[in-house]
C-alpha positions, -999 to 999 in steps of 0.1 A, spaced: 714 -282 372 740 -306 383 724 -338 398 692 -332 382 686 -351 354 678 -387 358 703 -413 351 729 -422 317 710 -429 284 699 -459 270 725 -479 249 719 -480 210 695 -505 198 704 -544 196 693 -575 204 667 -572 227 651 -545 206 649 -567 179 630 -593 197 607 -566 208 600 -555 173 595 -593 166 574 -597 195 552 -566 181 546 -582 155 530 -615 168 564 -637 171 559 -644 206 589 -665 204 613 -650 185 648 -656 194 681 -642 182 685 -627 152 711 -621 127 743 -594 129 726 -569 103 690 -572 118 703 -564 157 718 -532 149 691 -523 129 714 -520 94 733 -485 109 765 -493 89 747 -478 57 713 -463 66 714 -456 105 695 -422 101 669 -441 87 665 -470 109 660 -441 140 631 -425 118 617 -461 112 619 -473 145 604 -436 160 577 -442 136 568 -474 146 569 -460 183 536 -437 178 512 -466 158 488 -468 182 477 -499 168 508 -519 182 513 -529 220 526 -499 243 552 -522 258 567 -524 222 562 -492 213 580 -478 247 614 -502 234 611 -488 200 609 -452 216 640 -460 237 657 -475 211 654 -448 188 665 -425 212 697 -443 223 705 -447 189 703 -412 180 724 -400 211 753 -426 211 757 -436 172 743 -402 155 753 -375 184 720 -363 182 703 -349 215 680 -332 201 669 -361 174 667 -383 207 639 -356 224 620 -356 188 617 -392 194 608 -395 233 584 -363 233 554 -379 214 555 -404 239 548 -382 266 523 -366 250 502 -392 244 508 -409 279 529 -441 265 553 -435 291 573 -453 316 599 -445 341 627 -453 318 611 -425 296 603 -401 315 641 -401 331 656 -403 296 638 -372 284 644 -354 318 682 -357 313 683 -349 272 656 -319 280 683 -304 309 714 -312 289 692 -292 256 681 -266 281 644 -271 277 635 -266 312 597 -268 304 601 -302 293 625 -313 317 596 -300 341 567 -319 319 588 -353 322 595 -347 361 561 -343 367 552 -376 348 581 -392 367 566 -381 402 535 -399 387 552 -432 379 568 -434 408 534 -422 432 553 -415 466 575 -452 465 610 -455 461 627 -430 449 603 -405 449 611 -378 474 639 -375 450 624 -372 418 599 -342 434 632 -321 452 644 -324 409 610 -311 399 616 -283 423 653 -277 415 637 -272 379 613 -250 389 635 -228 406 657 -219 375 617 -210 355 618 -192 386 584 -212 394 589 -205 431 559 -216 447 560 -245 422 591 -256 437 585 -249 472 551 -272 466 575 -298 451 599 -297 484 575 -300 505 560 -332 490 592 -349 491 598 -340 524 562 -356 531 576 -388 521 614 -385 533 615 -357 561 647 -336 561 657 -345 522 690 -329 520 680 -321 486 648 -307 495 661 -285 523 686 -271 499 664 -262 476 640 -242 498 672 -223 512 679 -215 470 637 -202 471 641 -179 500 677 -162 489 662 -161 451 634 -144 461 648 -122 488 673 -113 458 646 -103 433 631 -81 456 661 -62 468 669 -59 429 633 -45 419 638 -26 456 606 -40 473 596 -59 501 599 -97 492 568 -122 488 574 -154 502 559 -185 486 529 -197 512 544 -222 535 582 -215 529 591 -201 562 575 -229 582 593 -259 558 628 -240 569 618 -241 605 
């Protein structure tokens, strides 16, 4: 799945996390803070300020902007100061399920779900990324990922339905014309394997002509 996922991780959580918190909670003006606060005291209780700040992310009584920069922070925290991938998807996955999402999110999740290998998620957040990005920039891209996922759940018609929405927006997507080659061998594959005549996805043949 190289070239899938959607972009490097978030840093670990600093200063402009800790204005967020501070905005969160009604300090609209809140300016810098000191050393300890802005990483969150991670020199003696960093597994702890991820669970607090992951926490804080799913009160739905606090504003979705702050709760989307606790999420992140969280999440960058747990991949570049604990290691932690899979910490990092425990953190971002309630967010998606509830619909507190953003582009940043979506992306993060997509490239920790593929580097994991949980290909159903990594589908779940591409989806929600086609979504954010509703056929602007960027988008023909995000949909040939979602196929290229699809593909390995061997979600052919999935994927060919994916190609051919990104080459709706941006006609002969390398990506997307790859990708519908990779439908057509994998499935002229499976059948030769099982020894039967192969069933095409609808509309493959004519996206390849």
């Amino acid at each position: 799945l190289s070239g899938v996922a959607g972009g490097a991780l978030v840093p670990a959580v600093g200063r402009q996390d800790s204005r967020d918190l501070a905005r969160d909670h009604g300090r609209a003006d809140a300016g810098p803070v000191d050393d300890h606060a802005q990483v969150g005291a991670p020199l003696g209780d960093l597994e702890g300020h991820v669970t607090r700040l992951s926490e804080r992310a799913v009160d739905e009584d606090r504003e979705p902007e702050a709760r989307l920069a606790m999420a992140l922070g969280a999440a960058g925290a747990a991949v570049e100061a604990l290691g932690d991938k899979a910490r990092a998807i425990q953190v971002l996955t309630p967010m998606l399920d509830s619909g507190t999402v953003n582009l940043e999110v979506t992306q993060q999740l997509e490239a920790l779900a593929i580097d994991e290998g949980d290909l159903a998620l990594a589908e779940r957040a591409l989806v929600e990324s086609s979504s954010q990005v509703d056929g602007g920039e960027g988008a023909a891209d995000v949909l040939s990922r979602l196929g290229n996922v699809r593909i390995h759940l061997a979600k052919f018609q999935d994927a060919v339905d994916a190609y051919r929405d990104a080459l709706e927006i941006q006609p002969a997507h390398e990506t997307a014309v790859a990708g519908l080659e990779h439908v057509l061998g994998a499935v002229q594959q499976q059948a030769a394997e099982a020894e039967t005549e192969a069933e095409l996805p609808d509309g493959l043949l004519d996206l390849l002509e």
